[in-house]
C-alpha positions as a LaTeX table, in Angstrom:
\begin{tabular}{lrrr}
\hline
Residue & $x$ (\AA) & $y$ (\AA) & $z$ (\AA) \\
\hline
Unk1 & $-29.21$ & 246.38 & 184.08 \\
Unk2 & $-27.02$ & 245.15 & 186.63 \\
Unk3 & $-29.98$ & 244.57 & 189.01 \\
Unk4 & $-31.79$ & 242.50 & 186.51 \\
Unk5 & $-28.77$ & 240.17 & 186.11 \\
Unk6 & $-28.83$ & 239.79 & 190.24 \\
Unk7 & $-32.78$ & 238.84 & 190.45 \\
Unk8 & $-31.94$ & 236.64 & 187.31 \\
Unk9 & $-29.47$ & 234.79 & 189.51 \\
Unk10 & $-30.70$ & 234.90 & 192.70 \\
Unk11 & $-34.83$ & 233.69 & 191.41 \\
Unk12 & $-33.62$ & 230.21 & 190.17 \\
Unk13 & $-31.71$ & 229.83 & 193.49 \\
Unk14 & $-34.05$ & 230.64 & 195.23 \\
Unk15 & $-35.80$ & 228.23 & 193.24 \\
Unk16 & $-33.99$ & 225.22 & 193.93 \\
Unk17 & $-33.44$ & 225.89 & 197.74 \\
Unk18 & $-37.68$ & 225.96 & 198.12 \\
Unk19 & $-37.56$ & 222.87 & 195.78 \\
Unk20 & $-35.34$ & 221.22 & 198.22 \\
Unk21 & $-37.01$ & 222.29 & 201.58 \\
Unk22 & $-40.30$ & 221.10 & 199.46 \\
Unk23 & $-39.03$ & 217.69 & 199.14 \\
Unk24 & $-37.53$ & 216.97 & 201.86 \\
Unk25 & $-40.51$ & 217.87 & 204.09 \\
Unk26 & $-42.46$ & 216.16 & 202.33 \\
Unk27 & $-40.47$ & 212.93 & 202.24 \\
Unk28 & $-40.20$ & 213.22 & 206.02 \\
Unk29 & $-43.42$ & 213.32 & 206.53 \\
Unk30 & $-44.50$ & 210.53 & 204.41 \\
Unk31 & $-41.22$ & 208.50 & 206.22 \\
Unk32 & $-42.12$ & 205.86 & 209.01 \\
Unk33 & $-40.72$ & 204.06 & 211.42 \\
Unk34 & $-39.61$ & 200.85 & 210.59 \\
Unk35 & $-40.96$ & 198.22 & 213.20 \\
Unk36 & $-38.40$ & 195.90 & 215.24 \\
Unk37 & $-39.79$ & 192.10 & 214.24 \\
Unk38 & $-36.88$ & 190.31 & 215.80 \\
Unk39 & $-37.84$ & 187.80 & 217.74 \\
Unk40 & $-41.18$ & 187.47 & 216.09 \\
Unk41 & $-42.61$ & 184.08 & 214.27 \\
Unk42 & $-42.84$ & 185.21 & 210.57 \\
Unk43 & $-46.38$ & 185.24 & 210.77 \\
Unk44 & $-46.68$ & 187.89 & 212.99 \\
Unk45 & $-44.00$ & 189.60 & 211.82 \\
Unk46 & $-45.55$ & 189.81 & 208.42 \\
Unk47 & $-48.87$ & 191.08 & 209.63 \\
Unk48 & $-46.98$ & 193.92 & 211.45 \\
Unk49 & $-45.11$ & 195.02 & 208.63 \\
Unk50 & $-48.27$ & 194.75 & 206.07 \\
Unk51 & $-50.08$ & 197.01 & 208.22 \\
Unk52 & $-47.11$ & 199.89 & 208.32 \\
Unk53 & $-47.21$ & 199.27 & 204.17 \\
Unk54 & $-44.08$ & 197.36 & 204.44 \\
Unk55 & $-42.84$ & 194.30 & 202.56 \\
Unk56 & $-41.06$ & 191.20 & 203.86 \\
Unk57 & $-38.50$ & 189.59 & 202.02 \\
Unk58 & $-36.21$ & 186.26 & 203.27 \\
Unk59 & $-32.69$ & 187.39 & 203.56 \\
Unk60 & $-31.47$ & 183.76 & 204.86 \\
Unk61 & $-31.94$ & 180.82 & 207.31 \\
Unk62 & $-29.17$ & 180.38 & 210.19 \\
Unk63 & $-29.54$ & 176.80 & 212.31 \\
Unk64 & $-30.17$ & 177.77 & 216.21 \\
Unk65 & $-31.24$ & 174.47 & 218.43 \\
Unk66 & $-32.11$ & 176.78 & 221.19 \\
Unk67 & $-34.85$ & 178.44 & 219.07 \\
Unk68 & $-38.18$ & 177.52 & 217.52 \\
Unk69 & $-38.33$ & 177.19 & 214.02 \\
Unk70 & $-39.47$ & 180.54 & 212.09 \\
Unk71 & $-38.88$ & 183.10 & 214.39 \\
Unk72 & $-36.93$ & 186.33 & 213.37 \\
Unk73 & $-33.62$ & 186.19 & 214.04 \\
Unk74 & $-32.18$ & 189.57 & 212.63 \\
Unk75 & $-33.74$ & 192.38 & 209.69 \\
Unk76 & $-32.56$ & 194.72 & 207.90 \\
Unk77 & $-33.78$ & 198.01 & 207.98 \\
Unk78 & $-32.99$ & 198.05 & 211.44 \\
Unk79 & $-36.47$ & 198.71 & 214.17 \\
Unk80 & $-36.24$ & 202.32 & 214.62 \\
Unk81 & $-34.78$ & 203.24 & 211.56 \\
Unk82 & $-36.78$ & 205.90 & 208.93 \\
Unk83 & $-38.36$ & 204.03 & 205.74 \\
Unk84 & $-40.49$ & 204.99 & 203.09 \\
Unk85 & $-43.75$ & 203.32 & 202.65 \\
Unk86 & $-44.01$ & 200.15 & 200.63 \\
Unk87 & $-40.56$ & 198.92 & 201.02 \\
Unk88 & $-39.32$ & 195.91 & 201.99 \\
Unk89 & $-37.79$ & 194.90 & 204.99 \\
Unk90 & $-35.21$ & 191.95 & 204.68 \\
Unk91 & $-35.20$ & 189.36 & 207.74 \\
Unk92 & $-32.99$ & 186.28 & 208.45 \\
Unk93 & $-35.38$ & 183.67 & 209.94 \\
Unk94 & $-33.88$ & 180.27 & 212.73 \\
Unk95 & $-34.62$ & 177.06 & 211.79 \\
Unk96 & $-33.55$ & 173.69 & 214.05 \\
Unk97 & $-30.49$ & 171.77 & 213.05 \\
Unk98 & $-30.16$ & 168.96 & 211.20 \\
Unk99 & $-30.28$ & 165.81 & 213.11 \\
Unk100 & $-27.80$ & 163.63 & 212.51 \\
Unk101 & $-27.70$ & 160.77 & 214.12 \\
Unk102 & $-24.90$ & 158.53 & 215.39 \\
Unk103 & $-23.33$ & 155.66 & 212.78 \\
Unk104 & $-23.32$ & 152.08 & 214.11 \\
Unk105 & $-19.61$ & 151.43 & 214.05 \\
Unk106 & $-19.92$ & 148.27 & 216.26 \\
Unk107 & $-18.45$ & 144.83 & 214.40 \\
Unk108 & $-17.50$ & 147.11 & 211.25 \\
Unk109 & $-13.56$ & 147.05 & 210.17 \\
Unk110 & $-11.27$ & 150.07 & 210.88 \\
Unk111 & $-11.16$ & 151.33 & 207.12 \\
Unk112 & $-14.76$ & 150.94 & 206.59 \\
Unk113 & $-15.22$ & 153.49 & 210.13 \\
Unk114 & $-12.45$ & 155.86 & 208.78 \\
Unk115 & $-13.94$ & 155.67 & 205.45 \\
Unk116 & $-17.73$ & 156.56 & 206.94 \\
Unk117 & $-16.41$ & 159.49 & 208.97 \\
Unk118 & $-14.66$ & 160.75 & 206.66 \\
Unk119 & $-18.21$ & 161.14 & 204.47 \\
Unk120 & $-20.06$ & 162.05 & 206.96 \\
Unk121 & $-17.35$ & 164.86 & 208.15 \\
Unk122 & $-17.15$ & 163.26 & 211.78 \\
Unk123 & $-14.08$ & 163.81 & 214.12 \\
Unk124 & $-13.40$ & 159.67 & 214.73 \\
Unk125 & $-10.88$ & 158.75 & 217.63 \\
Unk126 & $-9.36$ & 155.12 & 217.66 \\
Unk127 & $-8.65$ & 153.36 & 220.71 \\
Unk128 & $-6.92$ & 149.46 & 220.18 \\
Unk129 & $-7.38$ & 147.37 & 222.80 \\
Unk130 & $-6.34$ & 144.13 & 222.82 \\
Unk131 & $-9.38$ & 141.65 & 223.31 \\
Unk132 & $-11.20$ & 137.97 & 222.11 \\
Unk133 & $-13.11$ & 139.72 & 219.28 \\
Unk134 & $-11.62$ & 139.33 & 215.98 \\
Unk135 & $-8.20$ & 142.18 & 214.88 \\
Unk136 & $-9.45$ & 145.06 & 213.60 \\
Unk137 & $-12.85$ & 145.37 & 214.53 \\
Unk138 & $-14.82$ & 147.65 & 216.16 \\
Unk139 & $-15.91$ & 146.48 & 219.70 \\
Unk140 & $-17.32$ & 149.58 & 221.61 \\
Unk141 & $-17.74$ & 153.33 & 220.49 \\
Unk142 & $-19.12$ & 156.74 & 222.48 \\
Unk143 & $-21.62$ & 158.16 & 221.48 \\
Unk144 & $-23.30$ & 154.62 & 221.22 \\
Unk145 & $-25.15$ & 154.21 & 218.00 \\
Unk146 & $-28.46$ & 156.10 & 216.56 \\
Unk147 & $-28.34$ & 158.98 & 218.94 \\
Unk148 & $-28.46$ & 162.48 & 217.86 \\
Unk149 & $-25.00$ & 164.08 & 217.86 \\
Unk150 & $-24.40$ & 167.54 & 218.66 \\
Unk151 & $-21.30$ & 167.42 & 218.28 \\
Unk152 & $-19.24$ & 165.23 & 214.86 \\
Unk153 & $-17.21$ & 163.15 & 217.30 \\
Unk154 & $-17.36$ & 159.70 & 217.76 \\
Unk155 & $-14.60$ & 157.13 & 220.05 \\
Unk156 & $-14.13$ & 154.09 & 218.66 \\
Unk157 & $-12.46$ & 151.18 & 220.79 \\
Unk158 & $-10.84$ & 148.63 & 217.63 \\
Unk159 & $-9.68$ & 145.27 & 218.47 \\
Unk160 & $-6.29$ & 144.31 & 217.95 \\
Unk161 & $-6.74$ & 140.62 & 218.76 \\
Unk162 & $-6.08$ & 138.70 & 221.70 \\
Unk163 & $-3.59$ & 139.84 & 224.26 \\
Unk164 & 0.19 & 138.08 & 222.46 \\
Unk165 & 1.81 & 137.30 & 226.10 \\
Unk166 & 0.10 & 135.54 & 228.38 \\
Unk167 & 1.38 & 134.25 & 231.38 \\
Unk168 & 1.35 & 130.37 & 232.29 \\
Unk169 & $-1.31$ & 129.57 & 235.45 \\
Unk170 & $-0.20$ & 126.40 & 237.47 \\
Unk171 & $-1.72$ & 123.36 & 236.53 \\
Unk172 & $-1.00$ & 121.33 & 238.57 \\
Unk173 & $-3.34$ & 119.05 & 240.39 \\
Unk174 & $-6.25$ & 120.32 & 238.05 \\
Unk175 & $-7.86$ & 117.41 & 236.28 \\
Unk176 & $-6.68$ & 116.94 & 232.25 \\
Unk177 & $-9.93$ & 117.06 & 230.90 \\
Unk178 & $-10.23$ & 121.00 & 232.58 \\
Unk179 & $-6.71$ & 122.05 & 231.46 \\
Unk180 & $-8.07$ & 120.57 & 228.21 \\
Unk181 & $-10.68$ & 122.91 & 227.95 \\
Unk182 & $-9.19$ & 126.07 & 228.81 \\
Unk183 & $-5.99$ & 125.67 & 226.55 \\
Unk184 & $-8.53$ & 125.03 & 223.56 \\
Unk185 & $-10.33$ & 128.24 & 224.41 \\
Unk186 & $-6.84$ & 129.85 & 223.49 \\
Unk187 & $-6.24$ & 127.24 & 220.74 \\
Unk188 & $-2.57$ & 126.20 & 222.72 \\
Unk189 & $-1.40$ & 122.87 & 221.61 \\
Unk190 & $-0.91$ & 120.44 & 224.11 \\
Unk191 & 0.77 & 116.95 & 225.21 \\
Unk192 & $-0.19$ & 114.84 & 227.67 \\
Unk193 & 2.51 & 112.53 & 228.88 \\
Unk194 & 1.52 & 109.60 & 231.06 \\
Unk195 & 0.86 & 105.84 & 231.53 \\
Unk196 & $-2.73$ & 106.16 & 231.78 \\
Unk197 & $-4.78$ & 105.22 & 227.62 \\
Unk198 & $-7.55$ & 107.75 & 228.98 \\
Unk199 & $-6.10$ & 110.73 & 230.85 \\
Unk200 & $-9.26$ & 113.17 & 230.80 \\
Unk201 & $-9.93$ & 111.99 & 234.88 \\
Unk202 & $-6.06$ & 111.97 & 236.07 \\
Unk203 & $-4.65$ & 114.52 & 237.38 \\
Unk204 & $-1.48$ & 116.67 & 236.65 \\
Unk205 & 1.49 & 116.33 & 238.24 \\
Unk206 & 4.11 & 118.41 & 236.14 \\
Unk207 & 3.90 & 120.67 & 233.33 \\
Unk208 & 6.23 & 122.19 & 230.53 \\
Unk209 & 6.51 & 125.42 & 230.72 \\
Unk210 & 6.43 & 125.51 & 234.03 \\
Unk211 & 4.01 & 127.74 & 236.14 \\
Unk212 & 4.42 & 131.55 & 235.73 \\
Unk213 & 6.21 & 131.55 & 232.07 \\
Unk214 & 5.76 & 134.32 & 229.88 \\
Unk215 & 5.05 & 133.11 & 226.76 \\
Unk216 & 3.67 & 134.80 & 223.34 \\
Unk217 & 0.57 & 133.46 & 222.01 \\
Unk218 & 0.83 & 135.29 & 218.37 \\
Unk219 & 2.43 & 131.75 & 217.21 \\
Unk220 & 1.98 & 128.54 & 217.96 \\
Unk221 & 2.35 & 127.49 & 221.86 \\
Unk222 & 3.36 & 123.68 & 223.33 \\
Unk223 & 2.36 & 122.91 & 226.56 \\
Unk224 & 3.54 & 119.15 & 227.57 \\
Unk225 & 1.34 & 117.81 & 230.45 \\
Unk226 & 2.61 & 114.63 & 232.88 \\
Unk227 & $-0.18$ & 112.85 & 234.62 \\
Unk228 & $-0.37$ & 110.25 & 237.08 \\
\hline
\end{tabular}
């Protein structure tokens, strides 16, 4: 009796442990290798894999400017690792940045470039510099416009108007009609003191301030000019 209930336990266990040895020999030998695609074009890669009765499946897309577009960047199974026929093997495939390409700042106000770069997620640097071109505006910027930009940063060189001191040149002995002409370029107001009804071909023989003042040109300047 006793024997019976051994071979009653000892048949299914055996049972299971041939069932088990069964299986896994014979999923190892219907198990392949699973082929290394990296740095394939998906083309290729997808004839490979078809003819080792594997799928292909997009995992993602990563940007890489140093590659061509398409070409197999990472999978998953890993090449070398066991698979079973007809599964699929995920890949993550390189495609080129997008261009984007450098805005033309040049002439536009401050707010309007902060307001741009802050849109466009660009890294903006401002530079004043004191200059002819109206306050405010943007007179120079690196990267210059409508280049490609590797990089999200962008200097921008604003105007903040013309320079407010300015020092006084000497005058005299330079005809009125010159001195005329230059102090308009600045808009300075001007006298011209002297006997003469039509100055413009005398020539100067003192002027107030004198030569070498500092004065501010952010309001309104007086220059009073003697002639002959």
């Amino acid at each position: 009796m006793s024997k019976n209930l051994s071979l009653a336990w000892i048949i299914p266990f055996l049972g299971f442990v041939f069932g088990y040895l069964g299986t896994y020999f014979f999923v190892q030998q219907h198990s392949i290798i699973t082929p290394n695609v990296i740095g394939k074009g998906i083309q290729e890669s997808a004839e490979i894999l078809s003819k080792h009765r594997l799928g292909v499946r997009f995992l993602k897309e990563l940007e890489d400017s140093s590659l061509p577009e398409g070409v197999i960047m990472d999978q998953f199974p890993r090449g070398g690792d066991k698979i079973r026929p007809n599964q699929n093997i995920f890949i993550t495939v390189s495609k080129k940045p997008r261009i984007f390409l450098t805005p033309d700042f040049l002439c536009l106000k401050q707010k309007d470039i902060l307001a741009i770069s802050a849109k466009n997620g660009i890294d903006v640097s401002i530079i004043p510099i004191f200059s002819q071109s109206s306050a405010n505006t943007c007179i120079a910027q690196n990267p210059k416009p409508m280049v490609d930009m590797s990089r999200r940063r962008v200097v921008a060189c604003i105007s903040r108007g013309m320079f407010p001191l300015v020092i006084i040149p000497n005058l005299k002995g330079a005809l009125v009609q010159d001195v005329k002409s230059l102090l308009r370029q600045y808009d300075v107001q001007f006298d011209v003191v002297g006997t003469s009804t039509s100055s413009d071909g005398c020539k100067i023989i003192e002027q107030s301030p004198v030569a070498g003042s500092i004065i501010a040109v952010d309001r309104p300047v007086q220059i009073q000019l003697q002639v002959e």
